[in-house]
C-alpha positions in Angstrom: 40.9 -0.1 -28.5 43.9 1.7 -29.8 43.8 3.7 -33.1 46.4 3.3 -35.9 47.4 6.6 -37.4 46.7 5.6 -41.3 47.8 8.8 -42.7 50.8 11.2 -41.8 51.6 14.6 -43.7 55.7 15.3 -45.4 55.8 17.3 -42.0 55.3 14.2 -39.8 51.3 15.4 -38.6 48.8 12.8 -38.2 45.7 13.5 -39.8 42.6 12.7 -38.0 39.6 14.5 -36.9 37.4 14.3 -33.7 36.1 11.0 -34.7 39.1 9.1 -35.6 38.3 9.6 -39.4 41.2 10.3 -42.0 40.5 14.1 -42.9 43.2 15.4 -46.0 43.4 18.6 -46.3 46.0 19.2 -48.7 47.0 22.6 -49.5 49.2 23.6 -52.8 52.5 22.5 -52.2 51.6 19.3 -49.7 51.0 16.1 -49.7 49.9 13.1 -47.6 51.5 9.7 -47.2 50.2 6.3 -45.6 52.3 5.9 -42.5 54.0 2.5 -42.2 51.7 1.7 -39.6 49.3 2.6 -42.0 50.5 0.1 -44.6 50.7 -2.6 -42.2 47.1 -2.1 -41.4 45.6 -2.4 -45.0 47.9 -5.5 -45.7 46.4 -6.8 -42.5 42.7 -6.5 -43.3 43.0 -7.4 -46.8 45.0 -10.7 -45.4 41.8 -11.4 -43.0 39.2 -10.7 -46.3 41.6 -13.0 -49.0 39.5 -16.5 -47.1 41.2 -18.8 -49.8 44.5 -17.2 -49.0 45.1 -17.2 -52.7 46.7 -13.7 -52.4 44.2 -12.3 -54.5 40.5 -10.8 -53.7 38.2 -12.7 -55.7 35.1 -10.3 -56.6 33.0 -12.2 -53.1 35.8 -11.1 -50.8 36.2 -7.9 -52.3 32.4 -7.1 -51.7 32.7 -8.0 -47.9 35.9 -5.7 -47.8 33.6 -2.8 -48.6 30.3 -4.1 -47.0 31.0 -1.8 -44.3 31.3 1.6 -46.7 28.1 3.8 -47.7 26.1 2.2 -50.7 28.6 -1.4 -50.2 31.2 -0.3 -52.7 34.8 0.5 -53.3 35.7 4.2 -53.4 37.8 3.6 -56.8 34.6 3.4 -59.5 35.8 6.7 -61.2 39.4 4.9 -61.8 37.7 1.6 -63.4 39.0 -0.5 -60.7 40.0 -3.0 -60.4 40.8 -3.1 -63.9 43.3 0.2 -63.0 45.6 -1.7 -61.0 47.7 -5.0 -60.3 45.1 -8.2 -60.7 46.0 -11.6 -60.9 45.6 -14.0 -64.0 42.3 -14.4 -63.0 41.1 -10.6 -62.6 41.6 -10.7 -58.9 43.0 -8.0 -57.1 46.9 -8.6 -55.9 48.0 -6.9 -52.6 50.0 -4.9 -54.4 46.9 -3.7 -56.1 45.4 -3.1 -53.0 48.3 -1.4 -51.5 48.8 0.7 -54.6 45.1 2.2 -54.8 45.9 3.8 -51.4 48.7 5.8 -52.7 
């Protein structure tokens, strides 16, 4: 299995430890960006979780996402999400939503 570097510093370092994990350690004056490979991954797995292709996350599909994360939830509760970010008519969460939570 190959592994997708997610997360890149300004200076062009990938950030990952041992275990493949996305470690920031951001020191005054830095910052981290999601790589364009990066980007490309999260539009592909939420594509793969939207099921009614809709372009939205509906609350079920959303859950699923996360399934996989300690305690089965989102890592955005302190931000009010998804109520934070772009949603569809419906409350759904738009790509762009998705996308922008990462930043």
């Amino acid at each position: 299995m190959s592994r997708v570097s997610v997360l890149t510093r300004a200076t062009g370092e990938t950030m990952t430890n041992a275990r493949g994990r996305i470690e920031v350690r951001e020191s005054e004056g830095e910052r981290a960006e999601i790589s364009s490979q990066g980007y490309g991954f999260l539009t592909d797995l939420f594509r793969r979780h939207d099921l009614d292709q809709d372009g939205a996350l509906n609350p079920s599909e959303l859950r699923e996402l996360f399934s996989v994360c300690p305690e089965h939830t989102h890592p955005w509760e302190q931000f009010h999400f998804p109520h934070c970010t772009a949603t569809d008519k419906h409350g759904n969460l738009t790509l762009q939503g998705f996308l922008g939570m990462w930043r």
